[in-house]
C-alpha positions as CSV (number, residue, x, y, z in Angstrom):
1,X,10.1,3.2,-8.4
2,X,7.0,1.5,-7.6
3,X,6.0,-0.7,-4.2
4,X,5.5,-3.8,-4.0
5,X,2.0,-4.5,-2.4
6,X,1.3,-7.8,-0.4
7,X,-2.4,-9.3,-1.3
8,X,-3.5,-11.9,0.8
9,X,-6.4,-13.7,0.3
10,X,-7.9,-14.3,4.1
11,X,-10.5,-16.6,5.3
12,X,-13.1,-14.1,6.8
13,X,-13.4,-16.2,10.3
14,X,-12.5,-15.3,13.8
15,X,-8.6,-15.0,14.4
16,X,-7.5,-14.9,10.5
17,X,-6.3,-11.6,10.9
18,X,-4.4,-12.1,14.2
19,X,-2.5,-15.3,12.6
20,X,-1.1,-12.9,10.1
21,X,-0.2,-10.4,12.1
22,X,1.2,-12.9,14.5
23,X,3.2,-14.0,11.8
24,X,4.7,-11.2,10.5
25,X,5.9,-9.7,14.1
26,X,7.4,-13.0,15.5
27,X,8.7,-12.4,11.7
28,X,10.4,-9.3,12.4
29,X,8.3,-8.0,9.3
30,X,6.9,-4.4,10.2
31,X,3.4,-3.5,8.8
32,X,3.7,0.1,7.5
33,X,-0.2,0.0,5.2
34,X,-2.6,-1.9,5.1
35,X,-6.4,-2.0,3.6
36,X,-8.8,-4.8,4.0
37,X,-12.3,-5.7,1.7
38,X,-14.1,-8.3,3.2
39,X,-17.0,-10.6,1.4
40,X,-19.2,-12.8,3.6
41,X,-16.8,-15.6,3.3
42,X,-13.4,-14.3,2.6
43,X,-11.0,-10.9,2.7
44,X,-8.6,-9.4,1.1
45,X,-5.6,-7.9,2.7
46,X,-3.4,-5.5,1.1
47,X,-0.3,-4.8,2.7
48,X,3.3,-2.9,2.1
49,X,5.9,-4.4,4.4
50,X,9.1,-3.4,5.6
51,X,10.4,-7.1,4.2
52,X,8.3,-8.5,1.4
53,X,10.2,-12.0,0.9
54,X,10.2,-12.3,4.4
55,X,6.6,-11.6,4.9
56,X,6.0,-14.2,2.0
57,X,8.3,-17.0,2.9
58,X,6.1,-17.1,6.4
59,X,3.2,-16.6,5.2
60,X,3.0,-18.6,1.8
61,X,2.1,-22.0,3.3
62,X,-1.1,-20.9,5.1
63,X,-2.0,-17.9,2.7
64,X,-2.8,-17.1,-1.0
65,X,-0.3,-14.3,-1.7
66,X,-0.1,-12.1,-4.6
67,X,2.5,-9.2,-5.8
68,X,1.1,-6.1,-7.0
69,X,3.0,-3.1,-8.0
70,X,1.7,0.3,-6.4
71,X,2.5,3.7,-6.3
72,X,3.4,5.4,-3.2
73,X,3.1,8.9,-2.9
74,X,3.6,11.7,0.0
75,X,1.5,14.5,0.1
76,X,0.4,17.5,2.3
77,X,-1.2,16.7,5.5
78,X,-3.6,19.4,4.7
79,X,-7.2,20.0,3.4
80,X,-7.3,19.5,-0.2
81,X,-3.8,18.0,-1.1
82,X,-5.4,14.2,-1.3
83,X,-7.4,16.3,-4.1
84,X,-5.0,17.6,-5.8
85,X,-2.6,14.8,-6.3
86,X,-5.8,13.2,-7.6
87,X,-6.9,15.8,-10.1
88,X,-3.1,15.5,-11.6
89,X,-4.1,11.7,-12.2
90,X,-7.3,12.2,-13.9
91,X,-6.0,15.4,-15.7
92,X,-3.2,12.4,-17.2
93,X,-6.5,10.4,-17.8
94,X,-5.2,7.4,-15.5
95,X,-7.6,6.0,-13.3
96,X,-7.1,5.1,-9.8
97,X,-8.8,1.2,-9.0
98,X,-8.1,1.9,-5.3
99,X,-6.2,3.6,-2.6
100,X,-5.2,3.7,1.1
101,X,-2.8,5.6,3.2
102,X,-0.3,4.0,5.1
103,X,-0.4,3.5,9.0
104,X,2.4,6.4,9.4
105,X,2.2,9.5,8.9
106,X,4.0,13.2,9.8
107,X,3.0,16.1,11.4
108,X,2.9,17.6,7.8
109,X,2.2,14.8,4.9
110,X,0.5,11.9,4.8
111,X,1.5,8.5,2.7
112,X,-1.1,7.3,0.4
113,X,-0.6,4.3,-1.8
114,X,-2.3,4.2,-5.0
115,X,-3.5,1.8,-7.4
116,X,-3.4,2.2,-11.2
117,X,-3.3,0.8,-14.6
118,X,0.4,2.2,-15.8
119,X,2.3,3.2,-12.8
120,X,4.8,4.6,-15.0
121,X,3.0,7.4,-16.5
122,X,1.1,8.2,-12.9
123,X,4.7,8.1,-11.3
124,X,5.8,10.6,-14.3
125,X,3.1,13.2,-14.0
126,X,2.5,13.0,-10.1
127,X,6.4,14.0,-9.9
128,X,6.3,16.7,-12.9
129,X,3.4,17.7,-10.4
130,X,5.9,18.3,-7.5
131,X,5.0,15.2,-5.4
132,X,7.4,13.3,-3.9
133,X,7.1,9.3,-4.7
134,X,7.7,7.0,-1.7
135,X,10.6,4.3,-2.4
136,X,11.6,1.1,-0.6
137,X,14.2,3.8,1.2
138,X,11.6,5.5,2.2
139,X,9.7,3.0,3.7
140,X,12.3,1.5,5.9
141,X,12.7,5.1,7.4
142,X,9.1,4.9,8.7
């Protein structure tokens, strides 16, 4: 049930950014997260597309692209429910190396993508929790 998360490894210059982007809409590939950690002299994007091998086959030729598997989860659009969802993770003992919420959200959850070690077992306890995971489905309904 996990995502698939675009990585792409971005010169940190003037107009990088808008060259992906570019891309991707004259693409027809629809940004629904994204996250970027930039260095002095490089960044790196993380992305979850509407059309990953679309997304790669433009992008591949200009751009260092790696595949990561994430977890999507939805939660409650209220204080303390990012919290919670985290507390069921480190209850599990499964640390989270990062996170970020997607560019969408409802008037009543928000989509956060996470970043773990065993997506499996932090799938497994987030929904014996009661949270709902996000799916490819789910994504091209945003």
């Amino acid at each position: 049930m996990s995502l698939k998360q675009l990585t792409i490894f971005v010169e940190n210059k003037k107009g990088a950014l808008v060259e992906i982007t570019d891309t991707l809409a004259l693409n027809n590939v629809n940004i629904r997260a994204l996250s970027i950690a930039e260095s002095e002299e490089f960044g790196i994007l993380r992305l979850i597309v509407n059309d990953n091998d679309a997304a790669i086959n433009t992008l591949k030729d200009n751009f260092l692209i790696k595949t990561t598997e994430v977890v999507g989860v939805k939660i409650g659009d209220a204080p303390g429910k990012l919290s919670t969802a985290l507390k069921v993770l480190d209850n599990a003992d499964i640390n989270i190396e990062y996170l970020y919420a997607f560019m969408t959200r409802t008037e009543k959850h928000a989509y956060v993508v996470l970043r773990v070690a065993d997506n499996k077992a932090a799938e497994a306890v987030l929904e014996k929790a009661g949270f709902h995971l996000i799916t490819d489905e789910d994504i091209d309904k945003l």
